[in-house]
C-alpha positions in Angstrom: 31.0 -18.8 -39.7 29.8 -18.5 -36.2 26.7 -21.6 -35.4 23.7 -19.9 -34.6 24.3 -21.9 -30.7 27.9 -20.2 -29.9 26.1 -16.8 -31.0 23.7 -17.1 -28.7 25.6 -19.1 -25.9 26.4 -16.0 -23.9 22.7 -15.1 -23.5 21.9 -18.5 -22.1 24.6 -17.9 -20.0 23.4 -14.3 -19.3 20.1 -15.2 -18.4 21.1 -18.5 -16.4 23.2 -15.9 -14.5 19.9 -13.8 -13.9 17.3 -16.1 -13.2 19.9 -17.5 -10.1 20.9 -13.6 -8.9 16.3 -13.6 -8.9 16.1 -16.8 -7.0 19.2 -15.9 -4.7 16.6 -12.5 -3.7 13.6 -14.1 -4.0 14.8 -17.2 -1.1 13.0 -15.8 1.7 10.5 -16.9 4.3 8.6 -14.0 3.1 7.7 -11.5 0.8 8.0 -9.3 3.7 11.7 -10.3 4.5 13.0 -9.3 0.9 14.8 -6.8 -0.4 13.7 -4.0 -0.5 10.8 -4.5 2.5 13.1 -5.8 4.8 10.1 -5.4 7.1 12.0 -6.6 10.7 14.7 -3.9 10.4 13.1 -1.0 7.9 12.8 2.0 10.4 9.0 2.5 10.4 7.2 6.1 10.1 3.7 5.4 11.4 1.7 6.9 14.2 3.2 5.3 17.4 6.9 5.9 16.0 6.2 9.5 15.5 4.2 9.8 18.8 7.1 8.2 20.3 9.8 10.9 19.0 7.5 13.4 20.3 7.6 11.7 24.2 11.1 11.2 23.8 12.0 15.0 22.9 9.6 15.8 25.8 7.3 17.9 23.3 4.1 15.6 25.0 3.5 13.8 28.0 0.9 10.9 28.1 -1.9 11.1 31.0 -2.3 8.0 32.9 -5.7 7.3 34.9 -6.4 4.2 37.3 -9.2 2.8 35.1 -8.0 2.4 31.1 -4.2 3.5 31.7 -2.8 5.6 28.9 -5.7 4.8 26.3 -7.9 7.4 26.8 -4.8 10.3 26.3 -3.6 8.2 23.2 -6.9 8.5 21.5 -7.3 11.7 22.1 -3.5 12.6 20.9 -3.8 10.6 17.8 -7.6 11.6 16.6 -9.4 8.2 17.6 -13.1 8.7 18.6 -14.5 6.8 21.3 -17.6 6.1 18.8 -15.1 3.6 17.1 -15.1 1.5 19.6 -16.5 -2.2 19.1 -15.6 -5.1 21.5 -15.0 -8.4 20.8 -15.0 -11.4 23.3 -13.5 -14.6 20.9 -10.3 -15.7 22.2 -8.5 -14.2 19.1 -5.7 -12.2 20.7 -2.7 -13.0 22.5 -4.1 -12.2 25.0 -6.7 -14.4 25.1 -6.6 -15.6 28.9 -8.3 -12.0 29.9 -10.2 -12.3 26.7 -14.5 -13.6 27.6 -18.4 -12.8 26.7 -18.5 -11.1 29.8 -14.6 -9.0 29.5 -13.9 -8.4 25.9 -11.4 -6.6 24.5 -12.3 -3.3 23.0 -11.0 -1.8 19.9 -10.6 1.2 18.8 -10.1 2.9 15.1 -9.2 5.7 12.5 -7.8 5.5 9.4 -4.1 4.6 9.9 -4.4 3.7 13.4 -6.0 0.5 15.7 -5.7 0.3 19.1 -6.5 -2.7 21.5 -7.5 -2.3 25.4 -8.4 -5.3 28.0 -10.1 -4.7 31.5 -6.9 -5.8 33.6 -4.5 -6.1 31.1 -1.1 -5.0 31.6 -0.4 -3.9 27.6 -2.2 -2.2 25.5 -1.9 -3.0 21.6 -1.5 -0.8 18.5 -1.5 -1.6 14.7 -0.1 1.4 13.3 0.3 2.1 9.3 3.1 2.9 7.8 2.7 4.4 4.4 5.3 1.8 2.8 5.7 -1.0 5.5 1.7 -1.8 6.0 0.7 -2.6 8.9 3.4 -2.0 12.5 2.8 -3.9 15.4 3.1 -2.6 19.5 2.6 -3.1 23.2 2.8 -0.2 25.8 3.0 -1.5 29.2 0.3 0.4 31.5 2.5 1.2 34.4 2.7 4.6 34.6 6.3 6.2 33.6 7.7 9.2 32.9 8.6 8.9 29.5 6.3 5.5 28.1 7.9 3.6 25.6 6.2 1.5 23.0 7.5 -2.0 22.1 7.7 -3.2 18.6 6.9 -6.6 17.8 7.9 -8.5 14.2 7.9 -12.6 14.3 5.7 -12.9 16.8 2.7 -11.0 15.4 3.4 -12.1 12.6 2.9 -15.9 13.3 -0.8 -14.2 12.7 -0.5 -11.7 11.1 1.3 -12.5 7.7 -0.6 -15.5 6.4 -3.6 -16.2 4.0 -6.5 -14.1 5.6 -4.2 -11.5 5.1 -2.7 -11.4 1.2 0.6 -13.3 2.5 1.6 -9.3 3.9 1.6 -8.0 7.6 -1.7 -7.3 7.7 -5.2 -7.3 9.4 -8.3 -9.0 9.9 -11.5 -9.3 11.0 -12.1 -12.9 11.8 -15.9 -14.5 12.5 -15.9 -17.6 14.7 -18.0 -19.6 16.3 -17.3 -19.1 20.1 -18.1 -21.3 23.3 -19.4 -20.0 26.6 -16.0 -19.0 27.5 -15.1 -17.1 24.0 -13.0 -20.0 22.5 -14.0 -20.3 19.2 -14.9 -23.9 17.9 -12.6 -23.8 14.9 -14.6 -27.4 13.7 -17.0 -25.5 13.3 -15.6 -23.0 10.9 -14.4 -19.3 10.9 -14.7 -17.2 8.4 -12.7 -13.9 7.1 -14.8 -10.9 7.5 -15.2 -7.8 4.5 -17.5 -6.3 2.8 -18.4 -8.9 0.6 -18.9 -11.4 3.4 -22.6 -13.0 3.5 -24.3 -11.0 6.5 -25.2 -14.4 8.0 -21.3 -15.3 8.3 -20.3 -11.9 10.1 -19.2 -10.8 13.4 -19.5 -14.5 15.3 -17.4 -13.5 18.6 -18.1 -10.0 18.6 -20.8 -7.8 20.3 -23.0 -5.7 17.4 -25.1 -2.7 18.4 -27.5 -1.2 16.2 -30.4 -2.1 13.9 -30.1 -4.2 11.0 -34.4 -5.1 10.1 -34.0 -8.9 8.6 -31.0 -8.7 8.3 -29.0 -11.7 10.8 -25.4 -12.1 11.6 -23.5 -14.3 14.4 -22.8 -11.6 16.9 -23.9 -11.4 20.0 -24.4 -15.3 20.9 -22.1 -17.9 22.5 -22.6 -21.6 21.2 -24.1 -23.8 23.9 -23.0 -27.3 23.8 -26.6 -28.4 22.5 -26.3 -25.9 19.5 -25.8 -27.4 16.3 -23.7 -23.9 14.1 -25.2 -25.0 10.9 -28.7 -24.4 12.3 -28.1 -21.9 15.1 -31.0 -19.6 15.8 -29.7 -15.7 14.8 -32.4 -14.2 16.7 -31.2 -13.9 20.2 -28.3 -11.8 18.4 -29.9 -9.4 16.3 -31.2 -5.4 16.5 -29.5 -5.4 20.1 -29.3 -1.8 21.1 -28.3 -2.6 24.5 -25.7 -5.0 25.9 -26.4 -4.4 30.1 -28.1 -7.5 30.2 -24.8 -9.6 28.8 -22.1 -7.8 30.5 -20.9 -4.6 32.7 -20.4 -2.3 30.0 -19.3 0.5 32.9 -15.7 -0.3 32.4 -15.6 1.0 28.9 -15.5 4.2 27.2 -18.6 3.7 25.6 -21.9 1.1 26.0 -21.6 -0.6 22.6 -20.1 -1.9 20.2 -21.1 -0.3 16.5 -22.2 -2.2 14.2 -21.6 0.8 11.4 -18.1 0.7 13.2 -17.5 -3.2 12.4 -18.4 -2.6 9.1 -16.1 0.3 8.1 -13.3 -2.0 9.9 -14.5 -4.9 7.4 -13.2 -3.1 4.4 -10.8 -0.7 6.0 -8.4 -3.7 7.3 -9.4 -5.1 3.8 -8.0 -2.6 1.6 -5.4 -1.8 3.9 -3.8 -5.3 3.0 -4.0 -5.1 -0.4 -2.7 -1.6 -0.6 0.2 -3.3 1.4 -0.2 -6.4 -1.2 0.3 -3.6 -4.2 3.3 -1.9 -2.7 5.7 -5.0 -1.8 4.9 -6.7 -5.1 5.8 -3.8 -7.4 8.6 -2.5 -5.4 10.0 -6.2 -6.0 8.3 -6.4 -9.8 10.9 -3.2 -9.9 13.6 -4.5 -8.1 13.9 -7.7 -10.5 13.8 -5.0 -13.6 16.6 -3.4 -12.4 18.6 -6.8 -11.8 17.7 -7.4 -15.2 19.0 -4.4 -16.8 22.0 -4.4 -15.4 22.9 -8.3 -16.5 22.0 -7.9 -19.4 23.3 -4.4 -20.0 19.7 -2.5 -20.7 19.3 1.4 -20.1 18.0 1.6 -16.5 14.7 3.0 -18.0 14.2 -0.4 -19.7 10.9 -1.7 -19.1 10.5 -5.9 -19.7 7.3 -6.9 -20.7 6.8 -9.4 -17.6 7.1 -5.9 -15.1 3.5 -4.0 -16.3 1.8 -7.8 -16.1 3.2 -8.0 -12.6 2.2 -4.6 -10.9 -1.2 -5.2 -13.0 -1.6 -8.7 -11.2 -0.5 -6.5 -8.0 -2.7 -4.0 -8.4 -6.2 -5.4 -9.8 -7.2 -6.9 -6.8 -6.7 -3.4 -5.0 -8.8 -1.7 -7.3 -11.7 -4.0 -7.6 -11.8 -4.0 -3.8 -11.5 0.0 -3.7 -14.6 0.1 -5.9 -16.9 -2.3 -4.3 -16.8 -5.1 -7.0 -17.9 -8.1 -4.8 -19.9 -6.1 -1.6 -23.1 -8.2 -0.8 -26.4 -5.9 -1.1 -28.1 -4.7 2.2 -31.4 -5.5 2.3 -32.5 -3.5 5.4 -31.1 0.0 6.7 -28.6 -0.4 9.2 -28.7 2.6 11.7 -25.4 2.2 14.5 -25.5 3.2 18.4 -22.5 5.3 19.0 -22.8 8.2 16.6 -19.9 6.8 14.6 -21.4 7.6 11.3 -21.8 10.9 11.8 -18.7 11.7 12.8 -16.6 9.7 10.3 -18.8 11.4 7.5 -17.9 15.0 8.9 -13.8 14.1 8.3 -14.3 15.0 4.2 -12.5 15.9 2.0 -15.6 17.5 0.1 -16.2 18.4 -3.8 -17.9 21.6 -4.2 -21.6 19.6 -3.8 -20.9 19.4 -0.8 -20.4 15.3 -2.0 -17.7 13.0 0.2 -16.4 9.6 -0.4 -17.2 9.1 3.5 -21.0 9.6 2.9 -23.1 6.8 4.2 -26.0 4.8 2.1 -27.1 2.4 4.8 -29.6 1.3 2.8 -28.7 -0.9 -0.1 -25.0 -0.8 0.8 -22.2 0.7 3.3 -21.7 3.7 1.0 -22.9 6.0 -1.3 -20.0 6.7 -3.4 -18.6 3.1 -3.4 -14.8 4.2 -3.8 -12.8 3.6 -0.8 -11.9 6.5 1.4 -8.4 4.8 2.2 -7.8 6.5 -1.5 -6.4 9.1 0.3 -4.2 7.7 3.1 -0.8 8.2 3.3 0.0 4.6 2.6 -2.2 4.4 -1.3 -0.2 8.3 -1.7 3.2 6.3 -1.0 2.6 3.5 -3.6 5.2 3.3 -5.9 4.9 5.6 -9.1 4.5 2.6 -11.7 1.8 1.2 -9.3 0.0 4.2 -8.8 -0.6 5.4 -12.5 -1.9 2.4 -13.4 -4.4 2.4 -10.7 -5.2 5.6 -12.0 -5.3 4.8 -15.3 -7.5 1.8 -14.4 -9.8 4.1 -12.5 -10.1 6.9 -15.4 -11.0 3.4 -17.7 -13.7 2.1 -14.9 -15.3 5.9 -14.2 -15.0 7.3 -17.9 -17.9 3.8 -18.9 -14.9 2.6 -21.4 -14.3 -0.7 -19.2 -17.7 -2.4 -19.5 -16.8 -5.6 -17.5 -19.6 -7.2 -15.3 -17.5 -7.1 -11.9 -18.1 -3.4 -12.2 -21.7 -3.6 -13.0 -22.7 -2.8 -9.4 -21.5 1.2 -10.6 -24.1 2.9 -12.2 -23.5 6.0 -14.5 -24.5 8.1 -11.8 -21.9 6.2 -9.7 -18.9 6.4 -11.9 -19.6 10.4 -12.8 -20.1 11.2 -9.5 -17.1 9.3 -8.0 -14.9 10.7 -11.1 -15.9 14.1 -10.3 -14.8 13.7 -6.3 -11.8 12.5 -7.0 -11.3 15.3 -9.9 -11.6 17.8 -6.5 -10.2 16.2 -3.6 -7.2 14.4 -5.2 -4.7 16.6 -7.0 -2.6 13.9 -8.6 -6.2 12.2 -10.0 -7.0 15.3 -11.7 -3.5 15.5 -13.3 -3.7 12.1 -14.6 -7.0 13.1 -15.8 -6.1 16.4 -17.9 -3.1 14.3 -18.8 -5.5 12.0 -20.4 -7.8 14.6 -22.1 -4.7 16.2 -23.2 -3.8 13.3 -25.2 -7.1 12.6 -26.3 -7.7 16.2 -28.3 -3.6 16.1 -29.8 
């Protein structure tokens, strides 16, 4: 008779055998740096790469003017309005040394796309989104060439980008500091991530905000003076500024202000695109360990273990709570921006037929009025791997149908979830499968 321990000695050794093939993959700086990412050597297919293979093939040439170099053909080229742009003067780039209230750097934005320009700065700088990668990082130098080329840059942005404030992924942020005189932020002082479900009072510190906000206060528009103690600094020098002329030469820019309707979109737009990036790495790895599994201890390759849908769920949650809103802090006051950037972000659609948009404005109470993110249709949420996907979907069709009742999605009102449920049910063609799927099985 064979002891109960010999009979199942060749497991233990089976899953000893596993658990060190896991480890062996999972010994890595980085999430980023693991099989299959491999973010420093995957070929990237974002905006700049494909822009590139289009100057390289001589299908588009780049215009280059004295003033901003080649920015204002690459916006153009690449669909990024002017009335994105919002300026920031906190010493919070690399390069920091041209960085000051009185020079700061501009950004610009659409929705797989941000682009960085300095008055005298020899590069400009790109974050560019690829659909499985997140977040790809570039430099073009503004000499004028014949053919430009952009520069990709890994370890070195990283060393910023890829940290806490950023879901451990390459990814964004929008950071709130307190700055000096000079921009540099007093980090004693505290800084502070910036979304959508940051207190108003701890936004924007280092940036310039244009627009009206009523009672609302933030930490734009003011420099800390040496006498200025940050956890009593007066708000008011910094709030409903319309105009900037009288803190800096705004004639070198593309536009006057900075939009505070802008800042806010780029809150929660870098904030979902790191957790969409968060969602993808984890489950492509969550998939990855499966099929090590499987194959060690001789499972069909469709073999799902039970720790795989716990892992993309813990991947995945956090995306979809941010998609719908869950923690944004209430406006009290309209907000009304300077550039004309709302409008013309609403006008991009898609549209049901109401006419109704998931890029329609509230303003009022909060950023907007179907609280489901817009970033629902980029290329990089279409791109998440299949397991990922359908149960974000599923986990939608629970939130929208009133069957999850949980109070972190309290803030959606009936009106909310039918209204969002019937969007999506027109704009997004693999939503409405998984729905019909889901009726389907409900009347069998």
């Amino acid at each position: 008779m064979i002891s109960p321990l010999k009979r199942t000695a060749p497991f233990f050794l089976i899953s000893i055998a596993v658990n060190l093939v896991l480890a062996s993959l999972a010994h890595a700086d980085s999430i980023s740096s693991q099989a299959p990412i491999r973010y420093n050597t995957a070929r990237s297919d974002d905006p700049i790469a494909r822009l590139q293979k289009r100057i390289d093939a001589g299908k588009i040439q780049l215009d280059h003017d004295d003033r901003h170099g080649y920015l204002e053909s690459i916006l153009k080229i690449l669909g990024v309005p002017i009335s994105s742009q919002t300026l920031v003067f906190s010493k919070t780039s690399f390069q920091r040394d041209l960085i000051a209230p009185w020079k700061p750097r501009a950004l610009y934005f659409n929705d797989d796309l941000y682009i960085g320009w300095l008055q005298g700065g020899e590069l400009l700088e790109f974050a560019a989104i690829d659909k499985k990668l997140g977040p790809v990082f570039y430099t073009l130098n503004q000499e004028p060439m014949a053919k430009p080329k952009f520069q990709r840059h890994t370890d070195n942005c990283l060393q910023c980008h890829e940290g806490g404030m950023t879901q451990n992924v390459p990814g964004l942020m929008i950071r709130s500091v307190y700055p000096d005189a000079s921009g540099m932020p007093l980090f004693s002082a505290g800084t502070y991530r910036t979304t959508d479900a940051s207190p108003f009072p701890e936004r924007f510190g280092g940036w310039y905000v244009t627009g009206t906000h009523g009672s609302q206060r933030h930490l734009g528009n003011i420099v800390i003076r040496k006498r200025d103690d940050p956890d009593h600094l007066d708000l008011e020098p910094g709030a409903n500024v319309t105009d900037l002329s009288s803190r800096l030469d705004t004639s070198p820019y593309l536009s006057p202000g900075s939009d505070i309707v802008a800042l806010m979109v780029l809150s929660h737009q870098t904030q979902i695109h790191n957790l969409i990036t968060k969602a993808g790495y984890e489950t492509r790895i969550a998939m990855r360990d499966q099929d090590v599994m499987n194959k060690a201890l001789h499972e069909s390759p469709d073999h799902v273990f039970d720790s795989t849908p716990r892992r993309i769920k813990g991947a995945c949650e956090p995306l979809v709570k941010a998609m719908l809103f869950c923690e944004e802090v209430q406006l009290t006051d309209r907000i009304v921006g300077s550039s004309g950037f709302a409008k013309k972000f609403s006008a991009n659609g898609p549209r049901d037929r109401a006419g109704r948009s998931l890029r329609d404005f509230d303003l009022q109470k909060r950023l907007f009025q179907y609280p489901c993110s817009f970033l629902i249709y980029s290329d990089s949420f279409a791109a998440l791997p299949l397991p990922a996907k359908t149960w974000i979907y599923h986990r939608l069709g629970e939130i929208l149908s009133g069957k999850e009742t949980g109070k972190e999605f309290a803030h959606l009102s009936p009106a909310d979830r039918s209204a969002i449920q019937e969007i999506l049910a027109e704009t997004m063609k693999d939503f409405s499968d998984e729905l019909t799927k889901k009726l389907q099985e409900k009347t069998k």
